[in-house]
C-alpha atoms as a printed R data frame, in Angstrom:
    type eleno elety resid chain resno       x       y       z
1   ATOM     1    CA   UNK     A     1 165.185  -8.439 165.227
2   ATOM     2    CA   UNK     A     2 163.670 -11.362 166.676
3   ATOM     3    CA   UNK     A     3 162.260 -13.858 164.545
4   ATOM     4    CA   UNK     A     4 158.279 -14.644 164.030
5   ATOM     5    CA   UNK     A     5 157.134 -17.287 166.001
6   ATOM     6    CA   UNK     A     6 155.027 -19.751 163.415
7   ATOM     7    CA   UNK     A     7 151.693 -21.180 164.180
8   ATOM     8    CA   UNK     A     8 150.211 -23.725 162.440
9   ATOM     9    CA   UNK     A     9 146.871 -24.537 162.195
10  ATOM    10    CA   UNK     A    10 144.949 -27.318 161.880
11  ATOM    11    CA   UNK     A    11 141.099 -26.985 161.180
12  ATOM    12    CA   UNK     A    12 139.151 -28.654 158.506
13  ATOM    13    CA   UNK     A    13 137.095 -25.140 158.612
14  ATOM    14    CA   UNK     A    14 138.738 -23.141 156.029
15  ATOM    15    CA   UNK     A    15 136.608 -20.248 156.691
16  ATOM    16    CA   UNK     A    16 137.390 -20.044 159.519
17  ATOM    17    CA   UNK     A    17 141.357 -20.963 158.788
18  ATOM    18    CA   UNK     A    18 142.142 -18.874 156.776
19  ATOM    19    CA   UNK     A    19 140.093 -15.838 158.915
20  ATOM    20    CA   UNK     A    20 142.910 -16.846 161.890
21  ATOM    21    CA   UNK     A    21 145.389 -16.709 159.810
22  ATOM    22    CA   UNK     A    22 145.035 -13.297 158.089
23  ATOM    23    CA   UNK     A    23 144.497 -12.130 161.683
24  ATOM    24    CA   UNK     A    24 147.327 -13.943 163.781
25  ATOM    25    CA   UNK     A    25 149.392 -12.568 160.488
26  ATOM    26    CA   UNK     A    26 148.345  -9.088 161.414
27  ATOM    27    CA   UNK     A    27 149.925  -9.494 164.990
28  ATOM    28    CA   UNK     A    28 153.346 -10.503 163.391
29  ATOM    29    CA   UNK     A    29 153.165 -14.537 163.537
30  ATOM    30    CA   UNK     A    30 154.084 -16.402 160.454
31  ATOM    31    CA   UNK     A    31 150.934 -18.566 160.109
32  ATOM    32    CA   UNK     A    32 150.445 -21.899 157.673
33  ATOM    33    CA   UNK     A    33 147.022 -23.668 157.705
34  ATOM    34    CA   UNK     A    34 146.384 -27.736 157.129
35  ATOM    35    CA   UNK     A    35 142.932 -28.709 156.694
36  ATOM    36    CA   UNK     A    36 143.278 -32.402 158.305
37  ATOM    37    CA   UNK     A    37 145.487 -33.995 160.515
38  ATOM    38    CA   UNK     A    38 148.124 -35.453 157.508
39  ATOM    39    CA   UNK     A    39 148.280 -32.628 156.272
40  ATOM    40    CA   UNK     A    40 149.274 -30.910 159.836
41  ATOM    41    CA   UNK     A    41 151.588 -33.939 160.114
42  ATOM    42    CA   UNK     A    42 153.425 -33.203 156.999
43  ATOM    43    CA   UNK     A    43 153.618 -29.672 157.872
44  ATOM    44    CA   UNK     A    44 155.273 -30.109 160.823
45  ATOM    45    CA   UNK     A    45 158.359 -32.085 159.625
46  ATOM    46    CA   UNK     A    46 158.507 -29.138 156.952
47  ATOM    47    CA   UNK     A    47 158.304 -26.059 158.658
48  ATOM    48    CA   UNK     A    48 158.790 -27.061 162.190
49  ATOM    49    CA   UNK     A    49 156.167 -24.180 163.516
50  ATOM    50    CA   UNK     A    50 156.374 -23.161 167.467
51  ATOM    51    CA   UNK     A    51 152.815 -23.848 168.369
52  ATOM    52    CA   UNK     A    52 149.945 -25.793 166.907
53  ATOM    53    CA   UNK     A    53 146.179 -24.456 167.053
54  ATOM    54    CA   UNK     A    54 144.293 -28.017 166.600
55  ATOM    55    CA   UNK     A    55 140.564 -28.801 165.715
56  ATOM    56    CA   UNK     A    56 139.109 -32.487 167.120
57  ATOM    57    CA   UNK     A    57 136.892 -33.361 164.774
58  ATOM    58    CA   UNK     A    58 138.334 -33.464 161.383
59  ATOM    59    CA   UNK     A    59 138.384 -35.752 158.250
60  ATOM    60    CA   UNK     A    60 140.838 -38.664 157.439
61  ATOM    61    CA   UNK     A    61 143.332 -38.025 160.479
62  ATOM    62    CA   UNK     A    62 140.945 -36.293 163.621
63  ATOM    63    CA   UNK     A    63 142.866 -34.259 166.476
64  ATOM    64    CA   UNK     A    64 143.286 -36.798 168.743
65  ATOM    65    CA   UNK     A    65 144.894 -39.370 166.327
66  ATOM    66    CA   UNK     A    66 147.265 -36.185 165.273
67  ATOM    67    CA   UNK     A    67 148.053 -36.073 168.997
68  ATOM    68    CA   UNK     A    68 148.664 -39.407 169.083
69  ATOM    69    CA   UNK     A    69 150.608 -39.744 165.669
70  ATOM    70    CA   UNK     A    70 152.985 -36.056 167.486
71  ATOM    71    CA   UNK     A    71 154.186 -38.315 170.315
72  ATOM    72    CA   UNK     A    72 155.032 -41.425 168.412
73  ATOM    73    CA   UNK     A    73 156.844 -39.704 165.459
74  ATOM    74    CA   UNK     A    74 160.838 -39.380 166.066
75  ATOM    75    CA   UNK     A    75 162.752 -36.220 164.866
76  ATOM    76    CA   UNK     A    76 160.323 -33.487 164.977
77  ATOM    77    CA   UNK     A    77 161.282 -31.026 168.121
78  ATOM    78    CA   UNK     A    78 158.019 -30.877 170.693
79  ATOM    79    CA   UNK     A    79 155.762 -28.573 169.885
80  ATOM    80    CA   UNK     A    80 152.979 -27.068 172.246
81  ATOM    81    CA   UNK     A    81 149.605 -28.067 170.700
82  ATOM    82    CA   UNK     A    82 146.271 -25.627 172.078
83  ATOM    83    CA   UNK     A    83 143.309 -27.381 170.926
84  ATOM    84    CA   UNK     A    84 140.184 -25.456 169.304
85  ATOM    85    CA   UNK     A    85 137.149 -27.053 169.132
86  ATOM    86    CA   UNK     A    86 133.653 -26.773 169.431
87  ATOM    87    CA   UNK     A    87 133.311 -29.907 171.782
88  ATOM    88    CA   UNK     A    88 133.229 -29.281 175.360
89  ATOM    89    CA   UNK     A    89 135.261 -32.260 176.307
90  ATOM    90    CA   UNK     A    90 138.581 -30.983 175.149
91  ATOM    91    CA   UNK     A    91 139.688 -30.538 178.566
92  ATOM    92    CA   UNK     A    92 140.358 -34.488 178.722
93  ATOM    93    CA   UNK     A    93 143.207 -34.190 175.635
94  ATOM    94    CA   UNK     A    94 145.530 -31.592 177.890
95  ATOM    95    CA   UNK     A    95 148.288 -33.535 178.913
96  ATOM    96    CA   UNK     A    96 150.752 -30.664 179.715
97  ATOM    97    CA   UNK     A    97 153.318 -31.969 177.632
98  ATOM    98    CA   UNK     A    98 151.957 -31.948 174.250
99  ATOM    99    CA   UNK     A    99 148.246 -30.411 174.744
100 ATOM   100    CA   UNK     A   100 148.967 -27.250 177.138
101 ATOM   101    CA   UNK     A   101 145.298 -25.357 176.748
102 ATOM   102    CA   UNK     A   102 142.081 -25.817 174.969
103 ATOM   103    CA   UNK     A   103 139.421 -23.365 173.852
104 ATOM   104    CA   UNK     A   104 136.209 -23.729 173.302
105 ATOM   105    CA   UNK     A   105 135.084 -22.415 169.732
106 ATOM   106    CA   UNK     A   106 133.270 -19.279 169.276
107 ATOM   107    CA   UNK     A   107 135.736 -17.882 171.600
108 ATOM   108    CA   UNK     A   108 137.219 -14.197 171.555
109 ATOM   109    CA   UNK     A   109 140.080 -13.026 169.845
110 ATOM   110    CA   UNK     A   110 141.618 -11.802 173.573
111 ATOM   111    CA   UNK     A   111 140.755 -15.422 175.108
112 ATOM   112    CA   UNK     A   112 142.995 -17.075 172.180
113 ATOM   113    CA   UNK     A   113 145.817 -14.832 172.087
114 ATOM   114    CA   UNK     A   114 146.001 -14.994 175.692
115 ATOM   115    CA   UNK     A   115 146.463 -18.761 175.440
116 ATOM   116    CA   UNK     A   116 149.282 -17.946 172.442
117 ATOM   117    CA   UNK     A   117 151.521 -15.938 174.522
118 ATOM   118    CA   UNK     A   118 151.343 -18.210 177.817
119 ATOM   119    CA   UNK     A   119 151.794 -21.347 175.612
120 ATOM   120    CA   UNK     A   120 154.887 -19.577 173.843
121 ATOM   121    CA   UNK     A   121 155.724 -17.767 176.739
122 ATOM   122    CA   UNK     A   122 155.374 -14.278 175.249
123 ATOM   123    CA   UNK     A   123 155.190 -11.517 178.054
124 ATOM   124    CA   UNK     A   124 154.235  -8.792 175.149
125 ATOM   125    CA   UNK     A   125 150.505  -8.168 176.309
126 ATOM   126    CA   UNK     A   126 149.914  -5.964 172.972
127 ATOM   127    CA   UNK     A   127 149.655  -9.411 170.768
C-alpha cells in the first residue's frame, strides 16, 4: 500500500483550515494545519509533509517571509509550496522551485485538487 502523501497547511483562517482538512482527509491525504507561518515552520522540520497549501497574509510570520525563511533553512528536504490567498498578486511569489501554483481564494474544490496532483505529480484523476 502506498503511503499518504501529507499536506500541510498554513492559513491563519481556521474555519476555513480545518474545513480543508476534514475534506483533503476524505480523499486519503494525511493533513496537519498551522495557523501562522512559525508555526508552519516548526511543522515542517517535524513532520516533513509533501506539499504545503500557504496563505499570504497572516499574523507574526506572513507567507512570503515563510517562503523566504523555506529557502534559507538547511536540513529540511524541498517541499512544493501552492499558495492560497485571496490577493490577486500571488502570481509574483511562483518561483518554480519552491512556489509551483497559486490559487486564488474562493476557488473550487476541482481547481485545488487539480493543482495537488500536478504539484505532487499524482496521475489518479479521482482525488
Amino acid at each position: 500500500m502506498e503511503k499518504k502523501k501529507k499536506i500541510l497547511i498554513v492559513d491563519d483562517d481556521l474555519g476555513f483550515s480545518e474545513l480543508l482538512r476534514i475534506r483533503l482527509g476524505e480523499l486519503g491525504f494525511s493533513v496537519d494545519t498551522a495557523e501562522d507561518g512559525i508555526g508552519g515552520i516548526y511543522k515542517l522540520g517535524v513532520d516533513q509533509p509533501d506539499l504545503v497549501i500557504l496563505d499570504l497574509v497572516m499574523p507574526h510570520m506572513d507567507g512570503y517571509t515563510f517562503i523566504e525563511e523555506l529557502k534559507r533553512i538547511k536540513g529540511i528536504k524541498p517541499v512544493p509550496v501552492i499558495v492560497s490567498t485571496v490577493k490577486e498578486v500571488a502570481e509574483e511569489a511562483i518561483d518554480g522551485k519552491i512556489v509551483v501554483d497559486f490559487i486564488v481564494k474562493p476557488y473550487s474544490e476541482a481547481s485545488l485538487l487539480a493543482k495537488i496532483r500536478k504539484a505532487l505529480k499524482i496521475e489518479d484523476n479521482r482525488l
